[in-house]
N, C-alpha and C positions, 0 to 999 in steps of 0.2 A: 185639081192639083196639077202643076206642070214645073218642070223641070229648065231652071233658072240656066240662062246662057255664060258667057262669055263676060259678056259685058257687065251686067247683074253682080256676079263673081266679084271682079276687076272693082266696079264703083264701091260693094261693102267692105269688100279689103282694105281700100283704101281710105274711103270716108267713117267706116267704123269699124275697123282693125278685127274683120274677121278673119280673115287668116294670117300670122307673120310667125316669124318674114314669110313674105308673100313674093311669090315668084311671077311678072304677068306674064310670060311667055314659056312655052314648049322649052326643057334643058336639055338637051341628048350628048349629042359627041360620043364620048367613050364611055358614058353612065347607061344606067337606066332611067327614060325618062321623066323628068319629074318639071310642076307645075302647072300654068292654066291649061285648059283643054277648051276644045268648041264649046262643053256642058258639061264642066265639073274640072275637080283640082287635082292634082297630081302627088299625093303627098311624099312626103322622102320618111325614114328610118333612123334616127338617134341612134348614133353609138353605144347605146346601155342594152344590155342585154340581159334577159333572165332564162339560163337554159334547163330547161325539164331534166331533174335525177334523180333513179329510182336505188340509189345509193343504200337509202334509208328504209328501205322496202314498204313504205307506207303507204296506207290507203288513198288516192285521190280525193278530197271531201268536199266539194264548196260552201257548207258550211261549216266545215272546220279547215280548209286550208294552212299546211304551213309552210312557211319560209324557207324551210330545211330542204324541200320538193326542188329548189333551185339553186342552181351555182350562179354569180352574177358577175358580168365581166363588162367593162368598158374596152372593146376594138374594130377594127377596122370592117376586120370582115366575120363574121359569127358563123360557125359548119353548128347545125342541126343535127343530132344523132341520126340515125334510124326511127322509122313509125314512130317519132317523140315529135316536142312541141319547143318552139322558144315566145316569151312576152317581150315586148321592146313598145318603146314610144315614138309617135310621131315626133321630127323635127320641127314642125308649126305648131302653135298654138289656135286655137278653133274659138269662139265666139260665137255661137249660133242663134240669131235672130227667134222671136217668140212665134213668126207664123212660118218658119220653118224646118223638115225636116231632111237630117243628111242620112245619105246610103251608103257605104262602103261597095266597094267590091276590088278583090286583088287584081294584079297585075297580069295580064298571059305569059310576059315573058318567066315567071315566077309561076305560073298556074302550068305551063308546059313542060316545065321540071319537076314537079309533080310539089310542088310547095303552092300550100294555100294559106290567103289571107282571110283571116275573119275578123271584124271589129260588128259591133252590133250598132245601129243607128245612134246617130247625136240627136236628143231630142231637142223641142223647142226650150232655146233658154241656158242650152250645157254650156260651160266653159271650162276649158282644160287642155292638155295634153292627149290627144286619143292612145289607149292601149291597145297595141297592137297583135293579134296572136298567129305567130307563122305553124302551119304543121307539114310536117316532112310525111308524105304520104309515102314513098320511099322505100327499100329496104337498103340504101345507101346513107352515105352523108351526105348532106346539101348546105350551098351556102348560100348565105343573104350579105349583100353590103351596104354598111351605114353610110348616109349620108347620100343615097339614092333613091328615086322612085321605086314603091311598094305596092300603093293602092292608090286606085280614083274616088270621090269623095261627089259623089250625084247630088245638088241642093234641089230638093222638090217643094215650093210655096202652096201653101194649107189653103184652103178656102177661106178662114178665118183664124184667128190667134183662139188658140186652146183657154180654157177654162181656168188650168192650172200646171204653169208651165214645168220644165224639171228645175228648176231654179226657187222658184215657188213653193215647191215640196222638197226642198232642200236634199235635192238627190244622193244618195251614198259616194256619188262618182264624179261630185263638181268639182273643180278647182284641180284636178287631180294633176302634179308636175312630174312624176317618175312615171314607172314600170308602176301600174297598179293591180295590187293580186286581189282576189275575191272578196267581198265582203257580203254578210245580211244584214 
């Protein structure tokens, strides 16, 4: 397995629309950076936002999650409570070839505020929206802002194309275009 360049990136973006809009170069200035990298992508954060509240005082379930758990706000900038969580969506959409797999990992500038990114890998074959899950590690508020870089997005090519891709077994989480909550 090895970990797809720059170029690799740049040629599937563009000849088979795996990521758009697709940025090929480093954004910085006054944001947080986002798009290509040396080995791997820069993603940014969609203005949608789902912020964790224990309002309702109800159990956290993943298989029973409800809707009621969140307040949803379309803005600029999102404050994170305290020790809670918010979901939001990638601003690109993904495309993931069948012999390979993507790795998340958040940002440091984001990781040194004590907020962490988690998305679980894009298997061979996903296509969607990545749901994103920031958590305030915190006992403060913290903020995240849309429509800037969040996470880097590592493509690692398989030795071979799997068996049976997640597109294949018609995964719970393909196609996904919002904020997607739990499902079995």
């Amino acid at each position: 397995m090895s970990v797809l360049s720059d170029k690799w990136i740049r040629k599937m973006s563009k000849d088979h629309n795996m990521i758009s809009p697709f940025e090929e170069k480093q954004v910085r200035g006054s944001s947080i950076s986002y798009g290509l990298s040396s080995f791997g992508y820069d993603a940014r954060v969609s203005d949608e936002f789902k912020i964790f509240t224990n309002v309702n005082s109800e159990i956290v379930d993943p298989k029973n999650f409800k809707a009621t758990n969140f307040v949803t706000k379309k803005v600029s900038e999102c404050i994170i409570p305290p020790n809670s969580f918010v979901l939001a969506r990638t601003v690109e959409k993904f495309k993931i070839p069948n012999d390979v797999l993507v790795i998340c990992l958040g940002k440091s500038t984001y990781a040194r505020c004590g907020i962490i990114v988690n998305v679980t890998p894009l298997e061979p074959g996903w296509e969607g929206y990545v749901t994103l899950e920031f958590s305030n590690t915190t006992p403060l508020p913290a903020k995240i802002y849309a429509n800037e870089g969040v996470a880097q997005f590592i493509f690692l090519k398989g030795n071979e194309k799997p068996e049976v891709s997640y597109a294949d077994r018609d995964g719970k989480y393909m196609g996904q275009t919002g904020v997607t909550l739990p499902k079995v």
